[in-house]
Steps between C-alpha positions, in 0.01 A plus 500: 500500500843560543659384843661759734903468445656293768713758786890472395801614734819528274600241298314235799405257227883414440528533885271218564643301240862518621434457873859479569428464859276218668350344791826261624471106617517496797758251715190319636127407369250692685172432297348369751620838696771465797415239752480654836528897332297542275173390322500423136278822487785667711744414280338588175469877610851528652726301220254424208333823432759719720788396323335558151437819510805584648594314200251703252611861623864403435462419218316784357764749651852282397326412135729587189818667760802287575313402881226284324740229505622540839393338825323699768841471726671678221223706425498654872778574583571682139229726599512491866715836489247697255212661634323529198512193395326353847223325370742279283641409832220452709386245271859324385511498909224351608493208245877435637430504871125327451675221292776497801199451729354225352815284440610518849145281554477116486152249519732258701770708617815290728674607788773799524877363390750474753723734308296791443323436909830574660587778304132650579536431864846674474343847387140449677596309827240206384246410232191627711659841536535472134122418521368753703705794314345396203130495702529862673632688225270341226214591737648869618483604118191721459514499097538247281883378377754228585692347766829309414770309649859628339866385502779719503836383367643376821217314523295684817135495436243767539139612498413769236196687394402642186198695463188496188766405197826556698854272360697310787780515174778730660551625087118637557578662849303801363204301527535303784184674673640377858352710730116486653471725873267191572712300545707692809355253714601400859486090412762534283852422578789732472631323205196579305458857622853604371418283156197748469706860582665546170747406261849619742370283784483218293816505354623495817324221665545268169841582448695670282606415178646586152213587292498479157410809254135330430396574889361801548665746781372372860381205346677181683547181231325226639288238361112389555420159581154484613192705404157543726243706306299716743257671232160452575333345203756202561333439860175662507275252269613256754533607810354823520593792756439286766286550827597514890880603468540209270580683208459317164857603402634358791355208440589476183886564592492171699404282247708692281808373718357110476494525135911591448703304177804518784686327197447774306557761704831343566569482161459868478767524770736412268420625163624402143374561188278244484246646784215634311477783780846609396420613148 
């Protein structure tokens, strides 16, 4: 009897084989999932099986062109200015900015640096403003996406917003995916509300500067140095959607905060080459 002939997609043998793109190490060992974030079961779904097929779909769409060899920064922002070529980016996207997520997280994380707390409490008025920005506009966003914390070249910080697969990369402004009507919310201070009105008011309020030809018009050149991931299969397994006006998100945003690599992020705050986020 002869045995039906196994489904084939292309040339997805040799895809498989190549797998020019794989799940990254991580800075930190999470096995035993992030102490105080997330279970080990938690963790599994939102790096371990997330990040593969993230992983798995890039590779099938980058195998055999000159972007198979590329990482999903490159990848991005290559294709964050071609509509048809969207899910390439949604995918080169989200394995950057989940990977972001995840390295800005530490089992035994140490206290803020001097350094990088004064320049924060320069552009935020003090860490705990810094805090609750992060808290109210993680929690305003009705669908799924990420908050960061960015760092423009005269070194003010700011909270930004990118929406489903959205780049904070000024070179993939096309795709930043900033805005969400959600989030016009009466908590939030001004600073934040002019962040969220478009690409002229930001300029503006982060300063101007010579951009180079990579940055796409209205895009401002700044630089990402911390990562929260608000989609919901990374909180839901553990904490659910949360009952009484204590939203599991929420909650999960202020452990989030306990569980900071500070030394990282302040290592992102002044890049080189060596910063695996950087290439």
């Amino acid at each position: 009897m002869l045995r039906p002939a196994l489904p084939r997609i292309g040339n997805s043998l040799k895809i498989f084989r190549r797998s020019l793109h794989k799940v990254p190490i991580l800075n930190h060992n999470f096995n035993n999932g992030v102490p105080g974030l997330l279970s080990p079961a938690g963790f599994d779904m939102a790096w371990t099986q997330y990040q593969a097929l993230m992983v798995e779909k890039l590779n099938v769409l980058t195998a055999e062109t000159d972007m198979e060899s590329k990482t999903p920064k490159e990848i991005l922002i290559k294709y964050a200015r071609d509509p048809n070529s969207a899910p390439i980016f949604n995918y080169a996207s989200m394995a950057h900015n989940n990977k972001f997520f995840f390295d800005g997280l530490s089992p035994n994380p140490g206290p803020m640096g001097n350094d990088l707390k004064r320049e924060l409490e320069t552009s935020f008025s003090s860490i705990e403003t810094l805090r609750q920005e992060f808290l109210l506009t993680a929690t305003a966003m009705f669908g799924p996406g990420f908050v960061w914390l960015v760092k423009t070249k005269d070194r003010r910080y700011s909270i930004l917003t990118t929406y489903l697969a959205g780049s904070p990369w000024p070179q993939a402004h096309y795709r930043r995916q900033p805005v969400d009507m959600n989030t016009e919310n009466e908590q939030f201070s001004d600073h934040v509300r002019e962040l969220q009105r478009g690409p002229a008011v930001n300029e503006r309020k982060l300063g101007a500067h010579g951009r180079s030809a990579e940055v796409a018009p209205g895009g401002v050149e700044l630089t990402p140095i911390l990562c929260l991931n608000t989609w919901e299969h990374v909180y839901l397994p553990d904490y659910g959607v949360g009952v009484g006006g204590a939203g599991g998100k929420r909650t999960f945003v202020e452990n989030w905060w306990h569980t900071i690599d500070w030394d990282i992020v302040s290592t992102y705050a002044n890049p080189n080459s060596s910063n695996p986020a950087f290439v």
